[in-house]
N, C-alpha and C positions, 0 to 999 in steps of 0.2 A: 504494500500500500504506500502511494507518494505522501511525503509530509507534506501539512498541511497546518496552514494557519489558522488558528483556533476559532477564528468567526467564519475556515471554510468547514468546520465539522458540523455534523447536523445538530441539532438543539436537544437536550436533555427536558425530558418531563420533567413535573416532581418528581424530587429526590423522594425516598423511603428509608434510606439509612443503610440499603445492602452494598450502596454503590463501590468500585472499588477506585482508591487512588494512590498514585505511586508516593513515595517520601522516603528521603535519607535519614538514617538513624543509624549514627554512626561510623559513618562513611559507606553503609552499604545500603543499596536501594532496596526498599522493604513494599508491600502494599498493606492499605488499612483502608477501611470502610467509612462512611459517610459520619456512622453512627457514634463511631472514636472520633473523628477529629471534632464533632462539636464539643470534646471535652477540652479541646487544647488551644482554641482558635481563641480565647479570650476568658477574662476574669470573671463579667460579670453577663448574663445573657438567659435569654428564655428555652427551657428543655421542653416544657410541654404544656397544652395549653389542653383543656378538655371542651369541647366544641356540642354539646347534647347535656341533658339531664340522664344520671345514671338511673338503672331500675333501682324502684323501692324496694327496702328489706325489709319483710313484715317480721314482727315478732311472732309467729305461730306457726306460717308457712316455709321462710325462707333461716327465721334464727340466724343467721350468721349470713355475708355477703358483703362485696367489694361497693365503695363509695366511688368507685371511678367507673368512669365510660369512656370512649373513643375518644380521641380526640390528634392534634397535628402536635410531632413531637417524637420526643422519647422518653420512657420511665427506668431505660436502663443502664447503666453506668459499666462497662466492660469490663472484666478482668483487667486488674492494673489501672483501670483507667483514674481512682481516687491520687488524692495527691494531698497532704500534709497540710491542714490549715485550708481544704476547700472547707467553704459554708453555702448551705441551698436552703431556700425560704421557699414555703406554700403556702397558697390561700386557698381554703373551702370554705362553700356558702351551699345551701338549698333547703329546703322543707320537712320540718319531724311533726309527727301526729303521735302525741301520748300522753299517757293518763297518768294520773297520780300511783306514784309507785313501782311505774315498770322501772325494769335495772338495764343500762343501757353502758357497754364497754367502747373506744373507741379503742383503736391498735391501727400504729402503724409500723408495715412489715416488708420486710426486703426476703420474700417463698414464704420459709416458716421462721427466720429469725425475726425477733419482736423490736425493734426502733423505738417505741413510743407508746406508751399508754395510757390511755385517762383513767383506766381504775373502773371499778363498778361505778356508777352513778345513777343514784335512785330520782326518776324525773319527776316533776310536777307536771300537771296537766299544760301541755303546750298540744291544742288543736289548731295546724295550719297554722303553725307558726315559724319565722324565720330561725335559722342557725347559721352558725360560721365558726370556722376551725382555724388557727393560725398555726404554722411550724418552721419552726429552724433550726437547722443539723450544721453540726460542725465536728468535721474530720480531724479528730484529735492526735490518733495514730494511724498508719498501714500497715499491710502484713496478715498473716494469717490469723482462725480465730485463736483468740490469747494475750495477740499483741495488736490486733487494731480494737482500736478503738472509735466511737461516733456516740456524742452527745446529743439529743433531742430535747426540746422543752418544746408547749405549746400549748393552747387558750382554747379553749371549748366554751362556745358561748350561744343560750339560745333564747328568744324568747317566751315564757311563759303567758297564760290569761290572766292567773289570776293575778292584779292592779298591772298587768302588761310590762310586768319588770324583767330583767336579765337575770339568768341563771351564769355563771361562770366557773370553770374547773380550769386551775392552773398545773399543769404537770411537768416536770421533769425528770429522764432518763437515762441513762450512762448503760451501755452495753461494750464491755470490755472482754466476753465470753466467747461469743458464739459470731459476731462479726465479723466477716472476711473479705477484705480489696482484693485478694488476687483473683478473685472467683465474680462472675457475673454476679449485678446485683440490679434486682427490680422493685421499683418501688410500688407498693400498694396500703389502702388506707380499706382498712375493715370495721364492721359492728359486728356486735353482738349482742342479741337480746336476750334477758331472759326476766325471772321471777313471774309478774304476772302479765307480759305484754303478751295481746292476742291480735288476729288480723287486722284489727282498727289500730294497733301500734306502727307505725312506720317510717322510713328517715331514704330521703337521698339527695343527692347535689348537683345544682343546676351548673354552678362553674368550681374547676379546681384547675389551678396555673403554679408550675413548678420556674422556678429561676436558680439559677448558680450566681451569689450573690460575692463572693472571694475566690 
């Protein structure tokens, strides 16, 4: 094939992250994927943005289920790809239906290691009422699980009926166990219902937007 100057090659669709592209690392020319290099092209920038309302997770039928839905991006961070002192900040927001008393966990989890938790929390009646989740991680150590580390804290905040006041649960997290950068890691944000929430309990999120914030 003759070379060709890059405005005579044909035009790329969207990208999806599989794409490949050459780069030197360390004097020797290597290739790597669409999806690595948005980790290296800058300090501060957006991973993913959630574009739809996730499905509801009822307390009866569904008990346990992901807050995320589709959207333009990525939730995954590549083997290796962490680096010492990154920090990433998320926002969620969407709608919970519950009654006094149901127990409602939030977890956030990279497969089955656990990032972040709110702990049980017993709601007050919040019918069609707004919520929103804040979080931000900061890559303390790398390395396998033992020696990396990743700290979490974040704000769970919903509103309640009754006088139409805010409920708030402040958490923080330190997992220095089971945390591992050399291994692919995907991010996801789960509930869990339990005690007395029945079909009428329900929660999910109309926007969640990840950023690499250091």
């Amino acid at each position: 094939m003759p070379s060709l100057p890059i405005s005579g090659l044909p035009q790329a669709t969207a990208l999806d992250g599989t794409e490949l592209f050459a780069v030197v690392q360390g004097g020797v020319t290597k290739y790597t994927t669409a999806t690595n290099i948005n980790y290296v092209t800058s300090n501060n920038y957006g991973l993913f943005n959630q574009t739809g309302s996730s499905t509801p997770v009822s307390g009866s039928t569904h008990i346990s289920g992901s807050l995320i839905d589709g959207g333009i991006g990525t939730l995954l961070v590549p083997a290796n790809g962490f680096q010492k002192g990154d920090a990433f900040e998320a926002v969620m927001a969407g709608t919970i239906f519950a009654q006094n008393g149901d127990e409602l966990d939030i977890q956030v989890r990279t497969d089955n290691v656990v990032l972040g938790d709110t702990g049980v929390i017993t709601t007050a009646g919040a019918d069609n009422q707004n919520w929103r989740l804040t979080l931000n991680f900061s890559i303390n150590e790398i390395g396998g699980a033992g020696t990396a580390e990743i700290r979490t804290v974040g704000t769970f905040q919903y509103r309640k009926d009754a006088s139409d006041a805010f409920v708030s649960e402040i958490f923080s997290y330190v997992n220095n166990t089971t945390f591992d950068t050399t291994i692919d890691n995907s991010l996801e944000v789960r509930v869990v219902w339990s005690g007395g929430a029945t079909d009428a309990t329900s929660i999910y999120s109309d926007i969640f937007t990840l950023k690499k914030t250091y």
